[in-house]
C-alpha positions, 0 to 999 in steps of 0.5 A, spaced: 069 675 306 068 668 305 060 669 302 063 675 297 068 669 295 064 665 294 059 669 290 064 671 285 067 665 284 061 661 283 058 667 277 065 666 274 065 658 275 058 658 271 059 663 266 065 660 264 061 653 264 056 658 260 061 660 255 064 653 254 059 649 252 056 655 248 062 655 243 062 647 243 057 647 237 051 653 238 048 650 231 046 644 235 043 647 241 037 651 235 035 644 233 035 640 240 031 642 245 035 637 250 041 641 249 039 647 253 037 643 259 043 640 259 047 646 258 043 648 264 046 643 268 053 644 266 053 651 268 049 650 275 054 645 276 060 649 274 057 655 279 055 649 285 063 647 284 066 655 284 061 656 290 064 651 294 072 653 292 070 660 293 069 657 301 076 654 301 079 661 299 075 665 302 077 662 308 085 662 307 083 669 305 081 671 311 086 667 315 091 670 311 089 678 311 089 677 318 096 675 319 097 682 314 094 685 320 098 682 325 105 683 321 102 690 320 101 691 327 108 690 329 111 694 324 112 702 325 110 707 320 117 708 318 119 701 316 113 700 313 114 706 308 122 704 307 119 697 306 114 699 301 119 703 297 124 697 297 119 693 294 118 698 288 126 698 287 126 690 287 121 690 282 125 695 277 131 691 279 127 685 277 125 687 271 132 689 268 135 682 270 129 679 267 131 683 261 138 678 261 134 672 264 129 671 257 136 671 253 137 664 256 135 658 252 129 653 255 129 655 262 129 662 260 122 665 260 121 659 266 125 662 271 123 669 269 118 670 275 122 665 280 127 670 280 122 676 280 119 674 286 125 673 289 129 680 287 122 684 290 123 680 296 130 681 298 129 688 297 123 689 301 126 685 307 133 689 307 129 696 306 125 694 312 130 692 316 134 697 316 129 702 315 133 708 321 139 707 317 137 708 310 133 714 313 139 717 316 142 717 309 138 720 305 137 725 312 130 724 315 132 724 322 129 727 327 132 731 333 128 731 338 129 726 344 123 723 345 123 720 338 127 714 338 124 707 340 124 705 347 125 697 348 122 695 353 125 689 357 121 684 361 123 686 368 119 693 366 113 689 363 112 685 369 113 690 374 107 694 372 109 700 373 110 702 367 103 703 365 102 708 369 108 713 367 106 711 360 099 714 361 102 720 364 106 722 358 113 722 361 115 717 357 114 719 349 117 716 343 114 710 339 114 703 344 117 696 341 117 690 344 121 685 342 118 678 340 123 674 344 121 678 350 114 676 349 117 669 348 120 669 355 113 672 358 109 667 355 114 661 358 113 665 364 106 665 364 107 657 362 111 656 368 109 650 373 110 654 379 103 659 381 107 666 383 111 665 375 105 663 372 101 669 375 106 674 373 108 672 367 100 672 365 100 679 368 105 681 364 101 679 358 096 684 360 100 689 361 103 689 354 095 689 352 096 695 356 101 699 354 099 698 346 093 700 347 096 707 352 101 708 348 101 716 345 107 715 340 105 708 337 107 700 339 110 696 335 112 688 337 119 687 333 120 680 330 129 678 329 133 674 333 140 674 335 142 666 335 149 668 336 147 672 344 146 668 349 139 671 353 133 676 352 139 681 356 144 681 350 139 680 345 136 687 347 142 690 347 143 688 340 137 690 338 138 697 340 145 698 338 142 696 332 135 700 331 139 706 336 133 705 341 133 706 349 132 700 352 126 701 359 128 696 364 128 695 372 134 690 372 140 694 374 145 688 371 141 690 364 142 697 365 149 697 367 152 692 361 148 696 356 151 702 359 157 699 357 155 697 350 154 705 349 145 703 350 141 709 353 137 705 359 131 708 362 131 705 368 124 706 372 127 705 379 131 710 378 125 715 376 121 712 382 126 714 385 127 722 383 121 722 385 120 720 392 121 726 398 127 727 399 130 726 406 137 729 410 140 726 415 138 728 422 131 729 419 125 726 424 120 720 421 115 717 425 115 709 422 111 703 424 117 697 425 113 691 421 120 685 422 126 685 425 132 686 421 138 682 419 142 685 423 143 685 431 137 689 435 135 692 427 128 693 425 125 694 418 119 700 417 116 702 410 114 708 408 108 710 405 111 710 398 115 704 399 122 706 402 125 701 406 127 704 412 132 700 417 132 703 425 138 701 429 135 699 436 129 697 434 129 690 434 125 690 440 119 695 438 116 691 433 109 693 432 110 699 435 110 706 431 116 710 433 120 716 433 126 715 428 133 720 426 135 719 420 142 717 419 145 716 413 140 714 405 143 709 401 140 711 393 141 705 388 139 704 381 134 698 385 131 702 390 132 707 396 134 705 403 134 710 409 138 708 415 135 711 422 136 710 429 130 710 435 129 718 438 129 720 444 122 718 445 118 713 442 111 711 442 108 705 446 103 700 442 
């Protein structure tokens, strides 16, 4: 990029030099020898100049074309097209009011490409913001359910496990990441204290995860709600405005925008469903790893995580033991199973 900048704008810098000096007096160069040198030297200078200006833009260039690629990025192919479509529509626009503009004395033809440039951003930015609804009205909606863009909430990103349910494919449809949710990571991740600092950071990985597992398209959505106190409100916002799902592991996220009429897709509630099911008077064999909050309680885990409480059990901590299951609490934050000792239990 900066080398093809440069070469060009040196050959056009020396032959312009060229071109100019020539039209000066070109009987004279026939007469003086020493012309020619000196016209040698003004286009080797000429061409020496644009060498160095086309490293100045070549640069900006580059800079700039990489921004284009972020932007792009960040944008579905939807919005991209809406977008594309509204800047052609602005430019027509543009032209007719030019038409009106020109007609006006002095500042006519001065504010000609001011408002053309304006009228074409204007359209383009509306078209691409609300891209879904113009879409919707000319009838290019989908019904199938997995093509709405999913939301995804910090709690789901730092939690990690939604990479894996991504990689297996039962969670399709187009994954957005709102900035503001990258903001709140990367403050996470520039926190004083080490265990926010590393979560943060890790789910900043995870995000460079998801773009790269995703199979039905990743996008990092820019727009700010100033009017809604914090990423919750803002999330919900957003996808009341671009009729999104929003993917989260936060049970008052999910309640409010329930609420507020939002699909939540929580990942507790998957991992959940698809832990075994157990009944109450159903025997488990558990190791009590701590006592429990209440009086003469212990606390066991399952393989899978499951929190299992044990009545009587406070006094076998350590110890692996036959338990009944009393009764299961299921909630959006996870599943509790409520247990009293067996008849016989095992020693250490």
């Amino acid at each position: 990029m900066i080398i093809g900048t440069r070469v060009v704008l040196a050959l056009l810098a020396g032959l312009g030099a060229f071109q100019l000096v020539a039209s000066l007096d070109p009987m004279s160069w026939v007469t003086s020898p020493w012309h020619y040198l000196v016209w040698a030297a003004i286009t080797a200078a000429a061409a020496l100049v644009g060498w160095f200006i086309g490293g100045f833009l070549g640069h900006l260039m580059r800079d700039r074309i990489r921004a284009l690629d972020r932007a792009a990025d960040r944008r579905s192919a939807a919005e991209l097209t809406v977008g594309a479509l509204g800047l052609v529509l602005g430019l027509i626009a543009a032209v007719l009011a030019g038409v009106a503009i020109l007609q006006l004395p002095i500042i006519g033809p001065y504010l000609l490409l001011p408002v053309v440039l304006l009228v074409a951003f204007l359209f383009s930015r509306i078209a691409a913001r609300r891209h879904v609804d113009i879409l919707r009205l000319v009838g290019v909606r989908s019904r199938k359910p997995d093509t709405s863009p999913r939301l995804i909430d910090t709690s789901a990103i730092i939690d990690g496990r939604l990479v894996d349910v991504v990689r297996t494919r039962f969670l399709t449809g187009p994954l957005v990441v709102p900035e503001f949710v990258l903001d709140e990571l990367q403050q996470i991740a520039d926190s004083s204290d080490d265990l926010r600092r590393a979560r943060g950071r890790r789910g900043l990985d995870l995000v460079q995860e998801l773009k790269s597992s995703a199979n039905g398209g990743f996008s990092v959505r820019d727009g700010d709600y100033p009017d809604a106190i914090g990423v919750d409100a803002k999330l919900v916002r957003m996808a009341q405005d671009v009729g999104a799902a929003i993917v989260t592991t936060d049970y008052n996220l999910n309640k409010v925008a329930e609420i507020q009429g939002v699909e939540v897709l929580n990942v507790n509630e998957l991992a959940n469903a698809l832990r075994p099911a157990v009944l109450p008077g159903e025997p488990i064999r558990v190791k009590i790893v701590r006592e429990g909050k209440e009086f003469d309680q212990g606390v066991g885990y399952l393989d899978d995580g499951t929190m299992i409480v044990v009545e009587g059990g406070g006094k076998q901590v350590g110890r692996e033991v036959q338990v009944e299951v009393t009764r299961v609490l299921q909630q959006p934050s996870g599943k509790m199973i409520f247990t009293r000792l067996a008849a016989a239990t095992d020693g250490p």
